[in-house]
C-alpha positions as CSV (number, residue, x, y, z in Angstrom):
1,X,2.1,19.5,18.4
2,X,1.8,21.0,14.7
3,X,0.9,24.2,16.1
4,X,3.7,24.6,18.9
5,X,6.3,23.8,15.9
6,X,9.1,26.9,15.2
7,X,11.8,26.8,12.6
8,X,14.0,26.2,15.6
9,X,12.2,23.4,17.1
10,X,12.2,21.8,13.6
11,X,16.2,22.5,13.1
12,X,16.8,21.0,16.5
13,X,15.5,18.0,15.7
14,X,16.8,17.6,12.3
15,X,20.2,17.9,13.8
16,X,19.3,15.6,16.4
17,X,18.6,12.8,13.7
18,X,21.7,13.6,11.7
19,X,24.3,14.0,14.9
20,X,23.1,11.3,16.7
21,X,24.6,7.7,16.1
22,X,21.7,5.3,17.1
23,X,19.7,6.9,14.2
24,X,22.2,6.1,12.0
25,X,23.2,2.4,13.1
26,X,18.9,1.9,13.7
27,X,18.3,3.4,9.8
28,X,21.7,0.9,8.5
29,X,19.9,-1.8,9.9
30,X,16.6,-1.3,8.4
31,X,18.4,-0.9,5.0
32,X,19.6,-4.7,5.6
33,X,16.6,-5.9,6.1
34,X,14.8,-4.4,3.7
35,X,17.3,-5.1,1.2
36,X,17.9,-9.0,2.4
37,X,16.1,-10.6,-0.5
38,X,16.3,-14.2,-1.9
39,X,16.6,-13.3,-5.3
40,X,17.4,-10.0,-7.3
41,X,14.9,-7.4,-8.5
42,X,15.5,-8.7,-12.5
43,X,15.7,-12.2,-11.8
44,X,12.4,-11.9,-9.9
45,X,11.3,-9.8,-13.6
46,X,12.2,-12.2,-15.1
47,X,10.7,-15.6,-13.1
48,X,7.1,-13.7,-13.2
49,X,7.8,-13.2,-17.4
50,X,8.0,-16.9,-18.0
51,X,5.8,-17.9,-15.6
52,X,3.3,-15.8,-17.9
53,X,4.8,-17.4,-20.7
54,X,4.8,-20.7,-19.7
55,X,1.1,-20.6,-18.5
56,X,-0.4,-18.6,-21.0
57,X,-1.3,-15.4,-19.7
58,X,-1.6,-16.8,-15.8
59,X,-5.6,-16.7,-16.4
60,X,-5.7,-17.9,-12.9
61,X,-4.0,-14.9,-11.5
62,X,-6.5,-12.6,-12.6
63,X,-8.4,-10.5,-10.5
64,X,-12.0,-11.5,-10.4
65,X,-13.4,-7.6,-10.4
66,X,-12.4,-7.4,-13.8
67,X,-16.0,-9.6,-14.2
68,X,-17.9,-7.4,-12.4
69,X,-19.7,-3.8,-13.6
70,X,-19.1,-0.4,-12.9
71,X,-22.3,-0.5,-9.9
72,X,-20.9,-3.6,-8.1
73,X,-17.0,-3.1,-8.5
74,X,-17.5,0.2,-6.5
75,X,-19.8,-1.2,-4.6
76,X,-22.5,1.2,-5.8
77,X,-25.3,-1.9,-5.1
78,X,-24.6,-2.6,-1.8
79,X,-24.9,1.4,-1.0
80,X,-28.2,1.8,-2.6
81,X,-29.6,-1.4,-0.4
82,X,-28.2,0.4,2.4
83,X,-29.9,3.3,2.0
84,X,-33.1,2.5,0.5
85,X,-33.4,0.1,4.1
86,X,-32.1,3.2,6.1
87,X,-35.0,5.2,4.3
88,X,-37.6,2.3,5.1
89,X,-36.7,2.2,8.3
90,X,-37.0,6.1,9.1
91,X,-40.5,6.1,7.3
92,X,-39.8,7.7,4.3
């Protein structure tokens, strides 16, 4: 509990993260997961730069909300029918 916390409590379990070893063998193994990749950071750079090349710009991989207006990309429409039928329904 946030409220229950002291500088000691908070020390104490600090030190129990550094000192203890399963922390440290659970956090290495994470790290090789997370870093077990097929391919390297640049060489992935680099696939995605000629695959824009090669394609043209990758129209295909654009998002299609760059079509759409202010109102209906933040979904301003949909709130207002919301609403207005919210209002009907109460009377107004």
């Amino acid at each position: 509990d946030i409220l229950e916390l002291t500088e000691k409590k908070l020390e104490d379990a600090i030190q129990e993260i550094i000192g203890n070893p399963s922390y440290r063998s659970s956090v290495k193994k994470l790290s090789t997961l997370y870093r077990d990749q097929k391919q390297e950071p640049v060489d992935t750079a680099i696939f995605w730069t000629e695959y824009l090349l090669r394609h043209k710009g990758a129209r295909h991989l654009r998002s299609a909300a760059r079509n759409l207006n202010f109102f209906q990309y933040h979904s301003l429409d949909v709130i207002g029918f919301i609403i207005g039928l919210l209002l009907c329904i109460a009377g107004f």
